[in-house]
C-alpha positions as a Python dict, from the first residue, in 0.01 Angstrom:
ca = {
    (1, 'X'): (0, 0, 0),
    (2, 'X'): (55, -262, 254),
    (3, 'X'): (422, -332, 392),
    (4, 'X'): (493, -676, 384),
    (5, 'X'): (584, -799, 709),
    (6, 'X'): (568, -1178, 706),
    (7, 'X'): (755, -1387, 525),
    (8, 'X'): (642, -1809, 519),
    (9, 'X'): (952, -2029, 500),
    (10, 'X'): (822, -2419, 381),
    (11, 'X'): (985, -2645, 570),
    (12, 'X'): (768, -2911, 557),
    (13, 'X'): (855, -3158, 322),
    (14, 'X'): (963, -3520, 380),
    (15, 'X'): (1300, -3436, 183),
    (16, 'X'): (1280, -3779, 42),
    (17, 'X'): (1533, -3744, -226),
    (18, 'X'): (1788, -3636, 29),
    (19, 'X'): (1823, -3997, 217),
    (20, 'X'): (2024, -4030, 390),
    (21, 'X'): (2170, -3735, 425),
    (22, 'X'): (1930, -3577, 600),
    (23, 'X'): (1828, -3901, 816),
    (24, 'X'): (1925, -3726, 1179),
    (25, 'X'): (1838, -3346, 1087),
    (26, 'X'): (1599, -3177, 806),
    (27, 'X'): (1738, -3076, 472),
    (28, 'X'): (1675, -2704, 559),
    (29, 'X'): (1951, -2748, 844),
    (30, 'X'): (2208, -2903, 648),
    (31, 'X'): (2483, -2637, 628),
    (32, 'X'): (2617, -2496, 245),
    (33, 'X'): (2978, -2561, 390),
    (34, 'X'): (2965, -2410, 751),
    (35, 'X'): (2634, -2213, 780),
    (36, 'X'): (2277, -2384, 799),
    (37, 'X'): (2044, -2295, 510),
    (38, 'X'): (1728, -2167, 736),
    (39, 'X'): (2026, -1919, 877),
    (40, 'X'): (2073, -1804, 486),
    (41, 'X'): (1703, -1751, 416),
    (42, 'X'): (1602, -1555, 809),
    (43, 'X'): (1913, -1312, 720),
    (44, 'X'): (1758, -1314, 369),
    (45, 'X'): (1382, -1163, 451),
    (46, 'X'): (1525, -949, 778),
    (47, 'X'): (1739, -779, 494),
    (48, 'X'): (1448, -737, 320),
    (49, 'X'): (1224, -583, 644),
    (50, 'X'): (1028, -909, 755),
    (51, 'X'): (976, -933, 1135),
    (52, 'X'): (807, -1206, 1156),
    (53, 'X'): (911, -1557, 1015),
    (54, 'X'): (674, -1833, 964),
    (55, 'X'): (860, -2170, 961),
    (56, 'X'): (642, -2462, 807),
    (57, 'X'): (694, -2798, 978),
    (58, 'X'): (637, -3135, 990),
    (59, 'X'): (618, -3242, 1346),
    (60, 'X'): (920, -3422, 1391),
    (61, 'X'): (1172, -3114, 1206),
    (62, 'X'): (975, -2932, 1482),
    (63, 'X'): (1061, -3188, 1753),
    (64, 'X'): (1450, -3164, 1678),
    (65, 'X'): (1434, -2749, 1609),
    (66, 'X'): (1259, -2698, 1967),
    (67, 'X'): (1573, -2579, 2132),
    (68, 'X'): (1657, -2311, 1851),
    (69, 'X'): (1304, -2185, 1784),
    (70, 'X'): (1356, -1991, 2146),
    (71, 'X'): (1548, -1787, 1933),
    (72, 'X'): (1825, -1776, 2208),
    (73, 'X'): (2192, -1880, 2110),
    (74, 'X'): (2270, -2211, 2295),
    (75, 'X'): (2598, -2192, 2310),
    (76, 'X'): (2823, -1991, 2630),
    (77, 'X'): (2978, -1681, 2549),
    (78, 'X'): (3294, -1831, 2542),
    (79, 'X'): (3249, -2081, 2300),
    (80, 'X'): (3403, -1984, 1877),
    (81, 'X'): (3466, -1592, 2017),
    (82, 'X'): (3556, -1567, 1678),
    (83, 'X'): (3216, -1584, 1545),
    (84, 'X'): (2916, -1309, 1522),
    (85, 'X'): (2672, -1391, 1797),
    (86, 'X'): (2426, -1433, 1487),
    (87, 'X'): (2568, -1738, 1380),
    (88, 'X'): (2500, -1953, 1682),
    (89, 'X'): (2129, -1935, 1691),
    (90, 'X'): (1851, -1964, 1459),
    (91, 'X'): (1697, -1599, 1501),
    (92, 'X'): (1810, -1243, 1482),
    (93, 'X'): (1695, -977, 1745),
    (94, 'X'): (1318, -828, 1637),
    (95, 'X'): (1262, -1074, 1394),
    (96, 'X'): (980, -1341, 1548),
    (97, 'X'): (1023, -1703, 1439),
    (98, 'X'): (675, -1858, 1444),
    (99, 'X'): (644, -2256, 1413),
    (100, 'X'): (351, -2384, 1204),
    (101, 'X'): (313, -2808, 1192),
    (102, 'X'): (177, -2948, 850),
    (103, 'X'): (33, -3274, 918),
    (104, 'X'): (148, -3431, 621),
    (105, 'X'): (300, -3281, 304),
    (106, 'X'): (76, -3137, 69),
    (107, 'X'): (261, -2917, -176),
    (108, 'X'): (362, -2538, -160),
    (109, 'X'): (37, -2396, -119),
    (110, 'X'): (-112, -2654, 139),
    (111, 'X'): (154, -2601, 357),
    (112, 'X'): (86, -2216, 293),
    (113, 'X'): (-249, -2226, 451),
    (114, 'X'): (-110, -2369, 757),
    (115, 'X'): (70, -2017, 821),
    (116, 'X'): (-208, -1784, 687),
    (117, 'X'): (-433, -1758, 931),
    (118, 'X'): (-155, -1531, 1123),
    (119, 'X'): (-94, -1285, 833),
    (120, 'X'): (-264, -998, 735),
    (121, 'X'): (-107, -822, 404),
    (122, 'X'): (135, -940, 138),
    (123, 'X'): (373, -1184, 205),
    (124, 'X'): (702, -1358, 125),
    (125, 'X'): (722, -1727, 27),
    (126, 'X'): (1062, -1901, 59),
    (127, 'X'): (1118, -2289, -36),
    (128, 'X'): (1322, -2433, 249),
    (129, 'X'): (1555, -2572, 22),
    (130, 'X'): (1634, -2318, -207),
    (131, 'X'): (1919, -2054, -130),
    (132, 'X'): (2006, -1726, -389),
    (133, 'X'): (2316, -1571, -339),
    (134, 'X'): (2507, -1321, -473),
    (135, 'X'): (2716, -1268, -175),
    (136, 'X'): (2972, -1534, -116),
    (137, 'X'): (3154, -1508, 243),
    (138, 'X'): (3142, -1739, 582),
    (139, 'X'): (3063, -1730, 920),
    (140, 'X'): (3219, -1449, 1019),
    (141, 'X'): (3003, -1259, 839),
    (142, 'X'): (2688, -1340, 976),
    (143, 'X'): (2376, -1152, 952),
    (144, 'X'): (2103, -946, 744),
    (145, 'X'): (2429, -710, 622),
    (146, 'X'): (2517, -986, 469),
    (147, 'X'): (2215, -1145, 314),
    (148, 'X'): (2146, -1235, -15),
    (149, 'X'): (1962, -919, -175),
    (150, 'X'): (1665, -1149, -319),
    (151, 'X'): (1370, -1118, -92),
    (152, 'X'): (1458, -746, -109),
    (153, 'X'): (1468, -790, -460),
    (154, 'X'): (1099, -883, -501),
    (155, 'X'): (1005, -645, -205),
    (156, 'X'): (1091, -375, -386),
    (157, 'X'): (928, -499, -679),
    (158, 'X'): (607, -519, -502),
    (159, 'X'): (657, -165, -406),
    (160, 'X'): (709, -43, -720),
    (161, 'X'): (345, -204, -872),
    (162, 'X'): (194, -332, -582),
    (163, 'X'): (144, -648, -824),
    (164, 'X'): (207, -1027, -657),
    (165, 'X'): (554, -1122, -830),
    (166, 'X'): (813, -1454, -854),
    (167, 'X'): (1182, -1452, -838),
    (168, 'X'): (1309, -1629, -1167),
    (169, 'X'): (1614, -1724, -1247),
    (170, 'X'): (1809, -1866, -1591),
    (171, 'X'): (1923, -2223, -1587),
    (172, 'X'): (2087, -2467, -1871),
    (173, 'X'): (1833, -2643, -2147),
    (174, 'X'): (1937, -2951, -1978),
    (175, 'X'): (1809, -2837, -1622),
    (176, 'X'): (1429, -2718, -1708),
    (177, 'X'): (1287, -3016, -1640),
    (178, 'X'): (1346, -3012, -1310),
    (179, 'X'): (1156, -2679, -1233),
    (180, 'X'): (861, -2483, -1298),
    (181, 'X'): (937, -2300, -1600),
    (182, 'X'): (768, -1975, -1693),
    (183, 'X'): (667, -1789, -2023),
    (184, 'X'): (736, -1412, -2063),
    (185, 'X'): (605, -1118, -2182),
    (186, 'X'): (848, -788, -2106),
    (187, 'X'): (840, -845, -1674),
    (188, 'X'): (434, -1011, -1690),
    (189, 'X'): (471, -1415, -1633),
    (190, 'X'): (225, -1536, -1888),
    (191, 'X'): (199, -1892, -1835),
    (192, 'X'): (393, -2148, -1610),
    (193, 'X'): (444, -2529, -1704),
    (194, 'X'): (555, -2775, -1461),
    (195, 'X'): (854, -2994, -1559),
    (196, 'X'): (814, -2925, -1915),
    (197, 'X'): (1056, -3147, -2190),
    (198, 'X'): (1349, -2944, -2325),
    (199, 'X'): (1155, -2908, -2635),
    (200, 'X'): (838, -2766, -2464),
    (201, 'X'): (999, -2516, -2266),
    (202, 'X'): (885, -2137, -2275),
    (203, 'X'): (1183, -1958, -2191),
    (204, 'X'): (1557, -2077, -1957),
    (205, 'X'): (1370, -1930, -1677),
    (206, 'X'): (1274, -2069, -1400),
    (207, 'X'): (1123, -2057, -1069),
    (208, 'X'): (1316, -2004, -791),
    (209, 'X'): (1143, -2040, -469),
    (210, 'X'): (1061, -1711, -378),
    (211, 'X'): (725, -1528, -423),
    (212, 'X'): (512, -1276, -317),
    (213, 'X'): (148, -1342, -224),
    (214, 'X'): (-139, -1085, -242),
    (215, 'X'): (-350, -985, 102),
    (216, 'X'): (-650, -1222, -84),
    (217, 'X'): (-430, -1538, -117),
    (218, 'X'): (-659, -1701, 129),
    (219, 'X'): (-972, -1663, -60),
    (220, 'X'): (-811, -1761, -405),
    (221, 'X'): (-683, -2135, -210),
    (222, 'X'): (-1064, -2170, -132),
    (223, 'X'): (-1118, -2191, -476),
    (224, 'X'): (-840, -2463, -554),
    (225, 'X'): (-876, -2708, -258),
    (226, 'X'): (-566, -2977, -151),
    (227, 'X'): (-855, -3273, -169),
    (228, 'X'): (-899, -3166, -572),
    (229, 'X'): (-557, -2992, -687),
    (230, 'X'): (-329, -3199, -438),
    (231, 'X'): (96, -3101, -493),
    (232, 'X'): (-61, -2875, -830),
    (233, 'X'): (-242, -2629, -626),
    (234, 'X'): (57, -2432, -645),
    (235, 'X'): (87, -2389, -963),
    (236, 'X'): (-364, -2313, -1011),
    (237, 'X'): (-279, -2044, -737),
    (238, 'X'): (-4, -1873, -984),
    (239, 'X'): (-196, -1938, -1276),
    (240, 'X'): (-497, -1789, -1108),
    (241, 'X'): (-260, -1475, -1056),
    (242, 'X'): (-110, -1483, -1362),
    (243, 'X'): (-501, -1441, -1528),
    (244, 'X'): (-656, -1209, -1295),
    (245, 'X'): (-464, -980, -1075),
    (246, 'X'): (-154, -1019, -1290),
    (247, 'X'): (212, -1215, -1165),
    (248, 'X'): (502, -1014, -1218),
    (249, 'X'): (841, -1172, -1275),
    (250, 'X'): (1190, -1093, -1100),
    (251, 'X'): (1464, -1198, -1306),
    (252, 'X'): (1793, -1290, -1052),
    (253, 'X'): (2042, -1366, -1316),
    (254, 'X'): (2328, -1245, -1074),
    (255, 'X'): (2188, -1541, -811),
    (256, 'X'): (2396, -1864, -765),
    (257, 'X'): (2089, -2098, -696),
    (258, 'X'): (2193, -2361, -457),
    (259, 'X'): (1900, -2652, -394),
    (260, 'X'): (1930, -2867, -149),
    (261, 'X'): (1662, -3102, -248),
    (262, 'X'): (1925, -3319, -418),
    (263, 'X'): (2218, -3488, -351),
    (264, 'X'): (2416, -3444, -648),
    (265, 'X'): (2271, -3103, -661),
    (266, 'X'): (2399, -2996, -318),
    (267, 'X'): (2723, -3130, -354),
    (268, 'X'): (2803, -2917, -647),
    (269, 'X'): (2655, -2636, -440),
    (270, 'X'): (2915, -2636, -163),
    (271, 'X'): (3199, -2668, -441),
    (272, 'X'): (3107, -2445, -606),
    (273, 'X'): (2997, -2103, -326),
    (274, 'X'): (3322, -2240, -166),
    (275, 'X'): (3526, -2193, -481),
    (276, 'X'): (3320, -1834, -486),
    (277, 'X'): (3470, -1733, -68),
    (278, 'X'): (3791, -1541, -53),
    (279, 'X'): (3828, -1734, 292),
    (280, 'X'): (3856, -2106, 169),
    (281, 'X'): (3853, -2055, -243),
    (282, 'X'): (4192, -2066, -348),
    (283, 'X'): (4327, -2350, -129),
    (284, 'X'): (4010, -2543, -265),
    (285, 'X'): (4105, -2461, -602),
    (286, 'X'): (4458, -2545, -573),
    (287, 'X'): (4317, -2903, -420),
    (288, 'X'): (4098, -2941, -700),
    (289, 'X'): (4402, -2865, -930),
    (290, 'X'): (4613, -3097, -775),
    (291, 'X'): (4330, -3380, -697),
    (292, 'X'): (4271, -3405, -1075),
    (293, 'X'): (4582, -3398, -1205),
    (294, 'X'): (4684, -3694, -995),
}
């Protein structure tokens, strides 16, 4: 069976939703309290043995991450001594960071073809904007050691069956509309609906933004082009899976999913992994406390 080696982070989008946050620097930059997301999800698929990292861009996230995609850490050795060299640049040691541009966005699997061409094998898939975790510290604990175990997670999987799989994870009634929702049978996904009402949802689980992709993924796009499918050619590619080579699913119920895609979203994010560090958690708390009762 094929290792996987390559792992596709999508980093492409306009991140609309986010203005104006996210005016001066992409959304997949902004930091969960003191540590940029893209650090979270590189430390994620190292962990999991990628060594090379394909970062989906538009042109202008590209123009401001030039500096960092050197992979060098900009800063001079003297500068936060304090802090894991790791911390202070945007790649790890053996771990490539490869820049694709997507002209303009086009959905999860458009701005997967724009990275295919250099992968042979199986593959990771990572939304930008999307962090699991199930470990909860700061930046003094930088790197792969400290990772988030879901890439790994679904690598494993895929080792196990050798079957393309998702990451799922359980969210509130309220929440499924939001996601891509998926319909069970024992660990097989069976269907997937988009943004389905309360009522019409198949399960609490949803997708979480990471995937693995079969060696043939190329060949199965071909048959769902961006001019026909446009932002749903995501969801014909998983479908495809789900009725021919078969999509397992990877339930993360111990995951914290933070998305970033959102302001409201996000800001409950950072409360609530800070709330989660031994570092910063109980004076927050004991803020909170206080800030409420006043």
């Amino acid at each position: 069976m094929a290792a996987i080696n390559d792992a596709i982070i999508l980093a492409g989008g306009s991140g609309t939703r986010m203005l104006p946050a996210n005016l001066y620097m992409p959304k997949e930059t902004l930091p969960l309290v003191d540590t940029p997301i893209i650090n979270h999800l590189i430390w994620e698929v190292a962990k999991a043995g990628v060594s090379r990292v394909h970062l989906v861009l538009s042109q202008r996230k590209k123009n401001i991450l030039n500096e960092f995609l050197e992979n060098e850490i900009i800063h001079q050795p003297q500068v936060r001594t304090d802090l894991p060299r790791e911390s202070l640049r945007l790649g790890l040691d053996g771990v490539s960071v490869i820049p694709h541009i997507q002209e303009t966005p086009g959905g999860v699997a458009d701005a997967i073809s724009t990275a295919i061409s250099q992968i042979d094998g199986p593959f990771l898939v990572l939304l930008g904007d999307m962090l699991l975790l199930d470990e909860h510290v700061g930046p003094k604990h930088s790197g792969p050691e400290f990772a988030s175990d879901a890439s790994s997670r679904l690598v494993s999987m895929f080792e196990k069956t050798g079957l393309p799989n998702v990451g799922i994870c359980p969210v509130e009634s309220d929440e499924v509309s939001k996601f891509g929702v998926v319909g069970l049978s024992d660990e097989m996904v069976i269907e997937i609906i988009e943004k389905p009402a309360v009522e019409e949802a198949p399960s609490e689980y949803v997708l979480c933004g990471r995937y693995i992709m079969p060696e043939n993924t190329r060949e199965i796009l071909e048959h769902y082009p961006v001019s026909e499918f446009g932002e749903m050619q995501s969801i014909q590619l998983l479908n495809h899976l789900v009725n021919n080579e078969g999509l397992q699913a990877v339930k993360l119920d111990q995951m914290k999913m933070y998305d970033s895609g959102d302001s409201l979203a996000w800001l409950k994010s950072q409360i609530d992994h800070s709330l989660e560090r031994s570092d910063i958690g109980p004076n927050l708390e004991d803020w909170i406390r206080r800030r409420i009762g006043n």
